[in-house]
Steps between C-alpha positions, in 0.01 A plus 500: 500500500808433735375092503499549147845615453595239778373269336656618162831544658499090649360383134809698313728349770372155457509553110904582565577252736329292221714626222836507762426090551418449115788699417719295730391177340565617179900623570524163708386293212708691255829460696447114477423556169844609429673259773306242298661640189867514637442194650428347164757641318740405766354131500541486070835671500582254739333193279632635189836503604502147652282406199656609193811750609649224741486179177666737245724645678610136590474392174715812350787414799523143351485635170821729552676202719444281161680827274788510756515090392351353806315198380461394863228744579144396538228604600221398818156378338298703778162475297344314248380856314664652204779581696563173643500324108761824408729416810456089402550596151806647560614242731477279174665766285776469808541172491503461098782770492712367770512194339610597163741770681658195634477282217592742206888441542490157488245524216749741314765276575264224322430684196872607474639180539202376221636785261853417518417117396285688228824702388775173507226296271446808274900555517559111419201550238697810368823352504419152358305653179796713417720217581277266256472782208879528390649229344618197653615137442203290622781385783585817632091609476454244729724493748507902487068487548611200782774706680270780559151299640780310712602866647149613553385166689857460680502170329807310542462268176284548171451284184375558186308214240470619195199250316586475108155345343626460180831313571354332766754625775 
């Protein structure tokens, strides 16, 4: 009976150094489990940032430069993924703003100077009709209509023929 419980007593200890080792193996795998797990997380933070964060944040920077009326900001093409057609697309946008930035006061000055002429031919327009509706001698309707289109062009000379079919003159 005492080889019996000997024998007993070794089996139980084998059984618990058994379970000690298995137990071991099991905590073991389980912390690299989790180092696997903070490792990853680590590792996509990481990506994610440099991924995504990095481009927007890049692209929001040149964004504000362009509100503060910086049309010299652009933007490095660092991939050929979405990110890298936003940053050339707003390279374009750049470029397309800078130059009307820089061309809109000569363009004003263009359509200003194009208005003005607008306003002396509608003035001379004005002023000849009103000249031609009150009552003149056919002399002084001429050379009155004559003086003014002189004044407009800066014309030094003008002359009038006045074609009479029926007398022939």
């Amino acid at each position: 009976s005492s080889d019996l419980v000997a024998d007993l007593d070794h089996l139980v200890t084998l059984i618990e150094h058994d379970n000690e080792l298995r137990t071991f193996w099991l905590r073991a795998s389980q912390l690299v489990l989790v180092a696997l797990a903070i490792g990853g997380t680590v590792a996509l933070v990481y990506l994610m940032f440099g991924m995504i964060v990095a481009p927007v944040m890049r692209l929001r920077e040149g964004m504000r430069s362009m509100a503060g009326s910086d049309f010299g900001v652009r933007l490095d093409v660092e991939s050929r993924d979405e990110f890298g057609q936003l940053s050339s697309g707003f390279n374009e946008m750049a470029d397309r703003l800078q130059y009307l930035y820089c061309n809109l006061e000569d363009e004003v000055r263009r359509k200003t100077a194009s208005l003005e002429d607008k306003n002396r031919e509608l003035a001379l327009l004005y002023d000849c009709a009103a000249f031609l509706q009150q009552r003149h001698t056919l002399e002084t309707m001429c050379s009155g209509f004559l003086a003014r289109i002189a004044a407009y062009f800066g014309a030094a000379g003008s002359t009038v023929r006045i074609v009479d079919p029926n007398n022939e003159n």
